[in-house]
C-alpha beads as a LAMMPS data file, in Angstrom:
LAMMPS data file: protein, C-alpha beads

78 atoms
77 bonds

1 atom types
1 bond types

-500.0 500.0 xlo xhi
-500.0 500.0 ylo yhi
-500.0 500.0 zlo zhi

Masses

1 110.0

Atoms # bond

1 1 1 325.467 122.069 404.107
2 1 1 322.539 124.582 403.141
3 1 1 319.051 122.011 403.171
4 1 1 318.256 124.145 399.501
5 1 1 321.597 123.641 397.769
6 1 1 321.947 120.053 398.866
7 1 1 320.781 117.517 395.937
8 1 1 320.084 115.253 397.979
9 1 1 317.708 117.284 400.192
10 1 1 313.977 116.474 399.905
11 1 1 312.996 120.269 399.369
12 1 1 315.971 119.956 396.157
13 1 1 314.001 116.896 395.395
14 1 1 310.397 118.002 395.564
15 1 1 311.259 121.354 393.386
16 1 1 313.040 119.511 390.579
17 1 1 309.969 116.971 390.601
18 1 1 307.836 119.888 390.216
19 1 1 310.314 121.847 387.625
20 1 1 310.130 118.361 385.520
21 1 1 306.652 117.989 385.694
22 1 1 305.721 121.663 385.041
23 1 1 307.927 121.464 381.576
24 1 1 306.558 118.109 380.376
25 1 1 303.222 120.142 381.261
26 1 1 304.355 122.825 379.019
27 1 1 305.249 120.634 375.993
28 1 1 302.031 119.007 376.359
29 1 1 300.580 122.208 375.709
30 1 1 302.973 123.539 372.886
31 1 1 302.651 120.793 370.658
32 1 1 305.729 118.479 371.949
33 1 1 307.586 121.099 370.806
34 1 1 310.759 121.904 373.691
35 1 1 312.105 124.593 371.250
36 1 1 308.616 126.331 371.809
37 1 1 309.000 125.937 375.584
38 1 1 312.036 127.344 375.840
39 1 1 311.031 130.111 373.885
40 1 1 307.979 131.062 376.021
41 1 1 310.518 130.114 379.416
42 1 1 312.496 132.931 378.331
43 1 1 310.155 135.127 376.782
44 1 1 308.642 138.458 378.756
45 1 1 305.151 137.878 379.740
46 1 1 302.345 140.396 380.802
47 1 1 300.843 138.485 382.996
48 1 1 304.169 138.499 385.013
49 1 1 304.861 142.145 385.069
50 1 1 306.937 142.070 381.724
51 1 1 309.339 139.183 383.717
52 1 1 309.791 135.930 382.201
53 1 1 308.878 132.822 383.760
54 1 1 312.738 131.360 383.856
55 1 1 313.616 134.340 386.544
56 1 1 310.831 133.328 388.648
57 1 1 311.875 129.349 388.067
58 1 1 315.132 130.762 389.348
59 1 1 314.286 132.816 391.948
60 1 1 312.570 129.764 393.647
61 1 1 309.286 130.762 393.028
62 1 1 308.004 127.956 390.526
63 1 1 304.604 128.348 391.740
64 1 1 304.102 131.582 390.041
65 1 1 304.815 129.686 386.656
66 1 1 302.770 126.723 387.530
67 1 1 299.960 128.807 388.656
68 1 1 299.843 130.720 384.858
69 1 1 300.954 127.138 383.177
70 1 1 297.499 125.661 384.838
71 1 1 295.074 129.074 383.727
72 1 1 296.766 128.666 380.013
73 1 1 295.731 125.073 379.912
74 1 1 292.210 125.840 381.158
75 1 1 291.785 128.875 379.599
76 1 1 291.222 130.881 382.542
77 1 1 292.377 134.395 381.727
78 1 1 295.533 135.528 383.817

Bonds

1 1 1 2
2 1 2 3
3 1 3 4
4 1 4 5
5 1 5 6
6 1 6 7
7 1 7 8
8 1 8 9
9 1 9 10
10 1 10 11
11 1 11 12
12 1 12 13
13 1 13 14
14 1 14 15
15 1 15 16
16 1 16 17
17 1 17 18
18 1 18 19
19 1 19 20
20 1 20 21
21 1 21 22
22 1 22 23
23 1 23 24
24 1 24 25
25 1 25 26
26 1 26 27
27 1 27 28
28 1 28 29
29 1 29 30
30 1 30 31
31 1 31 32
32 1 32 33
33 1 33 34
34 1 34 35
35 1 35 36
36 1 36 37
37 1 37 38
38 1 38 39
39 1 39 40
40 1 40 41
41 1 41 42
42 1 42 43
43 1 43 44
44 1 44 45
45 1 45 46
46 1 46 47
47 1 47 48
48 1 48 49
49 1 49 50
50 1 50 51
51 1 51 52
52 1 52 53
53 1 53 54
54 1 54 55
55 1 55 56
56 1 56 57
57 1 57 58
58 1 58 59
59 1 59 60
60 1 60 61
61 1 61 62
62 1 62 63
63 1 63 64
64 1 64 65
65 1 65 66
66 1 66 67
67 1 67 68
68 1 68 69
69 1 69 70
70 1 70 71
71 1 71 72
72 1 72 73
73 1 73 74
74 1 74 75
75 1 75 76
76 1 76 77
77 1 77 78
């Protein structure tokens, strides 16, 4: 069985861990509000080249998302 389809596996693991903690992260920021992160998951951003952060959550590349999740909270420009 494929290490990265495998629930069980502690990449599968470490990436859901991280996908939980970057949407409580998220809400935080939007006011509690999941509607609100849902909209912005799905929503085209700039910062992203006009991509949305779901497809990169998707493509296995959550770090892009947490990277622009952390300059939002500080302010940092993207």
């Amino acid at each position: 069985m494929n290490p990265t389809t495998n629930p069980e596996s502690a990449e599968v693991q470490d990436y859901q861990a991280r996908h939980e903690q970057l949407i409580e992260q998220l809400r935080r920021f939007m006011g509690g509000q999941m509607r609100y992160v849902e909209i912005w998951l799905n929503s085209p951003h700039p910062d992203l080249g006009g991509l949305t952060p779901q497809f990169f959550i998707d493509a296995g590349k959550i770090e892009v998302v947490e990277s622009l999740a952390w300059a939002m909270e500080v302010g940092q420009p993207g």
